[in-house]
TORVEX-141633 format. One line per field, with one value per residue (C-alpha): residue in three letters; x, z, y. Coordinates in Angstrom, 3 decimals, padded with zeros to 6 digits, always signed. Layout:
residuo = c(ALA,...)
u = c(X,...)
w = c(Z,...)
v = c(Y,...)
This chain:
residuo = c(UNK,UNK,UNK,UNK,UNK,UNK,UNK,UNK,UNK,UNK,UNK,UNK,UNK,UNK,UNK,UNK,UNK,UNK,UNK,UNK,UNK,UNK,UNK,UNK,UNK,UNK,UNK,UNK,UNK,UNK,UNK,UNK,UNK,UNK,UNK,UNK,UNK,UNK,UNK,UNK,UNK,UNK,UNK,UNK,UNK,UNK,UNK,UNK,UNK,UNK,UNK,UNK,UNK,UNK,UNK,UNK,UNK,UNK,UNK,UNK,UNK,UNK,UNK,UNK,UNK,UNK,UNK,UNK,UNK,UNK,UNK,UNK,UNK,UNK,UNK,UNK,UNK,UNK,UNK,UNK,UNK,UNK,UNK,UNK,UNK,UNK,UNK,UNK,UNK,UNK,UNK,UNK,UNK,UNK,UNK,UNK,UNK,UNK,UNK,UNK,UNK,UNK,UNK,UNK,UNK,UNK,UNK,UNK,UNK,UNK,UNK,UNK,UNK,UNK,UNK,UNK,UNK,UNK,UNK,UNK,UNK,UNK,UNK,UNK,UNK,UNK,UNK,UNK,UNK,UNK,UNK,UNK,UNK,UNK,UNK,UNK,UNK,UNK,UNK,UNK,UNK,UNK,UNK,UNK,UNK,UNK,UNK,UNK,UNK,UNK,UNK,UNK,UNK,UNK,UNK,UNK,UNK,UNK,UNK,UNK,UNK,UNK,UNK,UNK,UNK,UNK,UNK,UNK,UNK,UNK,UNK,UNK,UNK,UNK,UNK,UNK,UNK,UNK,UNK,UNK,UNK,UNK,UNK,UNK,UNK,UNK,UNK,UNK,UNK,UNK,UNK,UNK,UNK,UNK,UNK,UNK,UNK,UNK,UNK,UNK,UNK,UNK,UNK,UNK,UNK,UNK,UNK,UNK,UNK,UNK,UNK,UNK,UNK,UNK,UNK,UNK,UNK,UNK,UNK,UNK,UNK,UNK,UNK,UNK,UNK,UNK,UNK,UNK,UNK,UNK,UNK,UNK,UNK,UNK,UNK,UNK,UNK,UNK,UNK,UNK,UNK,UNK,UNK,UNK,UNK,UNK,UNK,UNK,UNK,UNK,UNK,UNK,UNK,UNK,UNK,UNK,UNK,UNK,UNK,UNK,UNK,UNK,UNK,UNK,UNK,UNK,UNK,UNK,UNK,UNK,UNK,UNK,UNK,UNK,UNK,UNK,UNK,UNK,UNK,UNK,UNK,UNK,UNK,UNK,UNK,UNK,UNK,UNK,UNK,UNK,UNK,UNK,UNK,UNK,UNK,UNK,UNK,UNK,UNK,UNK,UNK,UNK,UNK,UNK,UNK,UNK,UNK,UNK,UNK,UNK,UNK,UNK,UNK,UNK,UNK,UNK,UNK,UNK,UNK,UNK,UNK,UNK,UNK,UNK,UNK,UNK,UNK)
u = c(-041.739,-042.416,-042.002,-041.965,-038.991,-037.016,-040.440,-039.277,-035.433,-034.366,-033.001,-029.251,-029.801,-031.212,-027.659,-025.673,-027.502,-027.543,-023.656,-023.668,-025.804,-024.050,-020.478,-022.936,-022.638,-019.310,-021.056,-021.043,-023.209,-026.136,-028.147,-027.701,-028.077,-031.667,-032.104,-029.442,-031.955,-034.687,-033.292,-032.635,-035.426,-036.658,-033.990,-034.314,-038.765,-037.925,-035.620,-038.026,-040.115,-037.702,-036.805,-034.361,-033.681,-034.840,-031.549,-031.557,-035.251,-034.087,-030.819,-032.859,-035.860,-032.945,-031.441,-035.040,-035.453,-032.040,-033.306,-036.854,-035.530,-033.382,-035.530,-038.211,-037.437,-040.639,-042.057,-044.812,-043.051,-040.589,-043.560,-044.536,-041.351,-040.860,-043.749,-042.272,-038.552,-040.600,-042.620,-039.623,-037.591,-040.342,-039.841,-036.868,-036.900,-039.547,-037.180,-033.868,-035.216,-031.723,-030.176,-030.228,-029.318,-032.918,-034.364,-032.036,-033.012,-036.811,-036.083,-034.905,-037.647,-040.514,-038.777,-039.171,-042.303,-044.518,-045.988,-047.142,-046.516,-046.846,-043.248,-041.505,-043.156,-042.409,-038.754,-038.291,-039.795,-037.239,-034.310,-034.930,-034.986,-031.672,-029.517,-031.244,-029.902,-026.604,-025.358,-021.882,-020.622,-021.448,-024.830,-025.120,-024.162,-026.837,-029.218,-028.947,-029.532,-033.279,-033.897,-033.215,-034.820,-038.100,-038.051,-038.024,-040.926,-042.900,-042.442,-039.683,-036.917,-034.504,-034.785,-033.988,-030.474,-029.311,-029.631,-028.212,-025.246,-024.479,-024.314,-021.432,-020.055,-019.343,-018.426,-015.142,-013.529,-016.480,-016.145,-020.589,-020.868,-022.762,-025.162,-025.635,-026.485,-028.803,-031.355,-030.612,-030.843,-033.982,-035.200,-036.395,-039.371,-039.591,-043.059,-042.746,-041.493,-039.758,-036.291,-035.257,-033.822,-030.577,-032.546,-033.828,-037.147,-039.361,-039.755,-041.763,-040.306,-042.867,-042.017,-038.188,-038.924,-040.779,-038.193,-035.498,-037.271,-038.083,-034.080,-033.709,-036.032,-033.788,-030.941,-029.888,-028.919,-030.511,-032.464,-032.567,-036.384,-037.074,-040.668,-042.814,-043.758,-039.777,-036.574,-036.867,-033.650,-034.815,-032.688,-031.636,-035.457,-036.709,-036.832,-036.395,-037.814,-035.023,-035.669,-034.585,-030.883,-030.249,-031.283,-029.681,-026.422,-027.439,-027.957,-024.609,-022.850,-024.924,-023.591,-020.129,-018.798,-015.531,-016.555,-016.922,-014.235,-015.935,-015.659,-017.252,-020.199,-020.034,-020.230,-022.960,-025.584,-027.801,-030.325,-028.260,-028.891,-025.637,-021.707,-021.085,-017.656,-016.085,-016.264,-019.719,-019.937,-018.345,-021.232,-024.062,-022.131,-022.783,-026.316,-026.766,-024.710,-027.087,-030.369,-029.620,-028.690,-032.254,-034.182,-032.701,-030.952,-027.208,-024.107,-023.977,-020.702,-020.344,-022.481,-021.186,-017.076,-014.472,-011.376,-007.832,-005.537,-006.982,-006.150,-008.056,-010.917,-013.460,-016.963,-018.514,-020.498,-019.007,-018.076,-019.124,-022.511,-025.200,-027.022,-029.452,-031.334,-034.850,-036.794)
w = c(-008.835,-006.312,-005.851,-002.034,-001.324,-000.656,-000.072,+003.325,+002.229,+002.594,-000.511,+001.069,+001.573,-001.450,-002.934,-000.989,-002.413,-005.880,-005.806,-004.651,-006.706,-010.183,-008.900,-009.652,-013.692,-013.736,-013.226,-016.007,-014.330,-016.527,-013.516,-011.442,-014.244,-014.393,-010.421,-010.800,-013.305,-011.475,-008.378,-010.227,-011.546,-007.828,-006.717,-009.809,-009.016,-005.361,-006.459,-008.312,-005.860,-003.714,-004.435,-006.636,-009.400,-012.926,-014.199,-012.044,-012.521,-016.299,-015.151,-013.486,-016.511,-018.662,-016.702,-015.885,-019.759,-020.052,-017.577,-019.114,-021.947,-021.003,-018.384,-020.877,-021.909,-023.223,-026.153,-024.569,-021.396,-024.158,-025.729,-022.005,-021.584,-024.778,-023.837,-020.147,-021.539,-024.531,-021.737,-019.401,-022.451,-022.890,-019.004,-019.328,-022.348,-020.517,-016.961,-019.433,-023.233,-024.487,-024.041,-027.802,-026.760,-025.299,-028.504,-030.209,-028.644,-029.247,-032.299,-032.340,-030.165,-032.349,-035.315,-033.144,-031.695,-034.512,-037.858,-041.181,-041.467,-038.103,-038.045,-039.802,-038.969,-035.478,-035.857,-038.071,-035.448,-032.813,-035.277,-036.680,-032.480,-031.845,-034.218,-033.490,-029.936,-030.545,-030.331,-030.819,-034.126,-034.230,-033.451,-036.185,-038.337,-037.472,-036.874,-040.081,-041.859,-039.588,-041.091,-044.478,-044.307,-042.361,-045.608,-048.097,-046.166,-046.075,-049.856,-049.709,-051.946,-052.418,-048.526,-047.775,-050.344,-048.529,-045.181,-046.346,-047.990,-044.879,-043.064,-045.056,-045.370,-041.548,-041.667,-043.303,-042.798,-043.538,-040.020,-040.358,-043.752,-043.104,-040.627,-043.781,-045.578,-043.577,-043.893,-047.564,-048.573,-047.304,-049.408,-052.179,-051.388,-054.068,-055.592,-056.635,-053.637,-056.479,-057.634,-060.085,-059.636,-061.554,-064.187,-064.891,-063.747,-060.849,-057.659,-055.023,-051.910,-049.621,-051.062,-051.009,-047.383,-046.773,-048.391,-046.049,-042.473,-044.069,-044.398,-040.727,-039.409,-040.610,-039.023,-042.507,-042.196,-039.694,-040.913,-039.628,-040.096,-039.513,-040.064,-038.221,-035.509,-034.499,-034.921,-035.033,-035.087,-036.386,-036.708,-035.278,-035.362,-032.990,-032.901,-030.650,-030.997,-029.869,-028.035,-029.951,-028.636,-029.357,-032.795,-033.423,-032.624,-034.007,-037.540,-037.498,-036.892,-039.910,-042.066,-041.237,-042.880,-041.628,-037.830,-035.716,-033.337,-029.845,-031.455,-034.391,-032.419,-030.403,-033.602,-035.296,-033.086,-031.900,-029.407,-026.316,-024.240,-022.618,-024.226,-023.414,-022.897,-025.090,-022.075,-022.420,-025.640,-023.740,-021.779,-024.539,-026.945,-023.919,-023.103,-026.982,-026.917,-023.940,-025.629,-028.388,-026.656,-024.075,-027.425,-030.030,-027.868,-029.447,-028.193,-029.009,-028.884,-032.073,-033.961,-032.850,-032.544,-030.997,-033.295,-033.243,-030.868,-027.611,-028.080,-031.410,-031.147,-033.300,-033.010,-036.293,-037.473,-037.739,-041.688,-041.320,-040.850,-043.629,-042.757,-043.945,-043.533,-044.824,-044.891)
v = c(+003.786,+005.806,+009.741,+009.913,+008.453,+011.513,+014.421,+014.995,+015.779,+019.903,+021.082,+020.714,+017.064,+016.129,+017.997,+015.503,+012.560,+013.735,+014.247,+010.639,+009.129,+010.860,+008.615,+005.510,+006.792,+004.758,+001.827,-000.205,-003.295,-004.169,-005.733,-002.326,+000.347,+000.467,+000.839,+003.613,+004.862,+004.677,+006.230,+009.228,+010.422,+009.960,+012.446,+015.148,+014.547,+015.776,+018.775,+020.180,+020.429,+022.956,+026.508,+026.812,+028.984,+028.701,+027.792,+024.937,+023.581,+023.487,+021.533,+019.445,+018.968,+018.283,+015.429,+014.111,+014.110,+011.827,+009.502,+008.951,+007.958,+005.269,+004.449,+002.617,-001.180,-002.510,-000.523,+000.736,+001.959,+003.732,+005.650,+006.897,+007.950,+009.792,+011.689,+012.418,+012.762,+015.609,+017.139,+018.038,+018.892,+021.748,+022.759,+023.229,+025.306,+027.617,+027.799,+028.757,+029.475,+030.745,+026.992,+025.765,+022.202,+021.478,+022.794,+020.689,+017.289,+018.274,+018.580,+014.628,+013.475,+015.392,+013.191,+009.859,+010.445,+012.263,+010.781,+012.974,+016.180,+016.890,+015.263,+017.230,+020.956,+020.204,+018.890,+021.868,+024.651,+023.499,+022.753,+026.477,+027.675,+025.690,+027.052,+030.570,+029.948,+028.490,+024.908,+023.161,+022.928,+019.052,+019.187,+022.033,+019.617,+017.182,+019.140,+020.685,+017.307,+016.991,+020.458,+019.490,+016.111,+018.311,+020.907,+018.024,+016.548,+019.396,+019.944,+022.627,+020.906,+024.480,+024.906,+020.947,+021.232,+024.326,+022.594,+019.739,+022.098,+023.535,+020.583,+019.664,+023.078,+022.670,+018.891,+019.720,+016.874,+014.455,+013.059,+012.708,+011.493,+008.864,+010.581,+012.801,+010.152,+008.682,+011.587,+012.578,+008.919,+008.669,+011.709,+010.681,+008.300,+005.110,+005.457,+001.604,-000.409,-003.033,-004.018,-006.223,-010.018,-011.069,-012.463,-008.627,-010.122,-007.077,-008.332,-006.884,-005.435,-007.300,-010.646,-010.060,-008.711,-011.932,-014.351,-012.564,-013.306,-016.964,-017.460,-015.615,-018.045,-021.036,-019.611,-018.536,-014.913,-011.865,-009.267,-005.565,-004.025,-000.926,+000.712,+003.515,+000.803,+000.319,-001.700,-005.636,-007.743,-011.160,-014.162,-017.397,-018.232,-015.580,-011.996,-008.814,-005.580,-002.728,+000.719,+003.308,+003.578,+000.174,+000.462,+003.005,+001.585,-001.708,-000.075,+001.566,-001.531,-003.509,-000.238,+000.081,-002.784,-002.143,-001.547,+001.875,+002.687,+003.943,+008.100,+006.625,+005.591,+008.743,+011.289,+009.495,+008.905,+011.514,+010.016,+011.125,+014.479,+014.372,+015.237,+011.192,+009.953,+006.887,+004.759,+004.740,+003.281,-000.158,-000.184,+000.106,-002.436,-004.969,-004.286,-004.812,-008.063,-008.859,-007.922,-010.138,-012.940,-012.761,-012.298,-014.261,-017.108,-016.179,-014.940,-011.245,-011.106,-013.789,-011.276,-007.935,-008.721,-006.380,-006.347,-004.498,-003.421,-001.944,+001.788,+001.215,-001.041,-001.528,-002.580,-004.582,-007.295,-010.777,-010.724,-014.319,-014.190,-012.512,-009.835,-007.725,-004.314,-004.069,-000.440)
């Protein structure tokens, strides 16, 4: 990629092109999004560059942030640009420090990025400046759940249940239950990785993990693994490892048994740095289909099916086929 494309633009110029380039968001082609991508972290790069006010070099940080992170395919290009996508976060926090939404997605990104207790001190140092600053009542309720989940990590169980109480004392209507869940389920760590087999016999977690990925191999069932190195969808006799968006929506859909309309999608995910429209969620659902079916040699769209009527679609996981989700 490279940055001096548009160096001898004036600031007006560059404007023009950025206002043309944003119209290119409605495009929904898969083969063009990543050029699309790619062109605009050129543009925001040169912007920078010119005199402009502080509001606006945080604007642009926190666009330049969006497009990092969905730049990335490969794993290691993803860690790069979690790195470039955490650094411009920080800019623009420094060129407009009252915005609590920048805080808030550092907050997500120290999660993803971070191991030990590193982790959690820095999720919880910008989850604490976010809601200091002031964020939208949604993202108080997640955000609240990385708090708690960052106190219980850190030892502090009274703090974590408070966080995790007013999470739900603001999610009236339950409409994030199961974005709740996901970080107070994971709360209490099993000290014996074991469970027990009909007969009442113990089996070990590793060799039920291992039997699984035996069956996907045959075709048998796909698994869902997630660990600290990532997301791998195996099945059909391959597997594919999934940036973090993609697994993210990939592990809703293996939860919600009874599919996730596009809303659904769009109140429990978190890894996006922009108020997204439900249109969007059409386009992500087919680069997921189309992951699947370059790594694992399937039709995505026999796996992940689109049922109902069209003003109430849902996304879910052909009933047909077994599945299962390994941690």
């Amino acid at each position: 990629m490279s940055m001096r494309k548009y160096q001898n633009y004036s600031l007006v110029e560059l404007e023009k092109i950025e206002e043309r380039w944003e119209i290119g968001d409605e495009d929904e082609e898969e083969d063009f999004r990543q050029d699309w991508v790619e062109e605009g972290i050129e543009i925001y790069e040169a912007l920078l560059r010119k005199r402009v006010s502080d509001e606006q070099k945080s604007y642009y940080h926190h666009v330049l942030a969006k497009l990092y992170l969905e730049f990335g395919r490969s794993e290691k290009m993803l860690q790069s640009n979690f790195q470039k996508a955490f650094r411009s976060l920080q800019r623009a926090a420094h060129y407009y420090p009252e915005k609590g939404d920048t805080f808030y997605h550092l907050a997500f990104l120290a999660e993803k990025m971070t191991f030990g207790k590193e982790k959690w001190e820095s999720a919880a140092f910008y989850a604490k400046e976010a809601l200091e600053r002031g964020i939208s009542t949604e993202k108080q309720i997640k955000i609240w759940c990385l708090l708690g989940k960052a106190y219980f990590e850190l030892g502090l169980q009274k703090d974590a249940a408070q966080c995790f109480s007013q999470s739900k004392k603001l999610d009236q209507d339950d409409d994030f239950a199961r974005f709740r869940q996901h970080y107070a389920s994971s709360d209490v760590e099993k000290a014996s990785f074991t469970r027990l087999n009909q007969d009442g016999t113990r089996i070990n977690k590793r060799a039920e993990r291992d039997q699984l990925l035996e069956k996907s191999s045959r075709g048998e069932c796909y698994v869902l693994e997630i660990d600290r190195r990532g997301t791998t969808l195996h099945g059909n006799g391959a597997s594919v490892v999934m940036n973090t968006k993609e697994a993210e929506l990939m592990r809703l859909i293996f939860e919600w048994e009874e599919g996730l309309t596009k809303f659904d999608i769009l109140e429990n995910t978190v890894f996006s740095l922009t108020v997204k429209q439900a249109g969007s969620v059409k386009t992500d659902i087919s680069r997921l289909r189309s992951v699947i079916k370059k790594g694992l040699a399937v039709d995505g769209k026999t796996l992940i099916q689109t049922v109902g009527e069209k003003d109430e679609q849902r996304y879910r996981w052909n009933p047909e086929i077994p599945k299962h989700l390994i941690e």
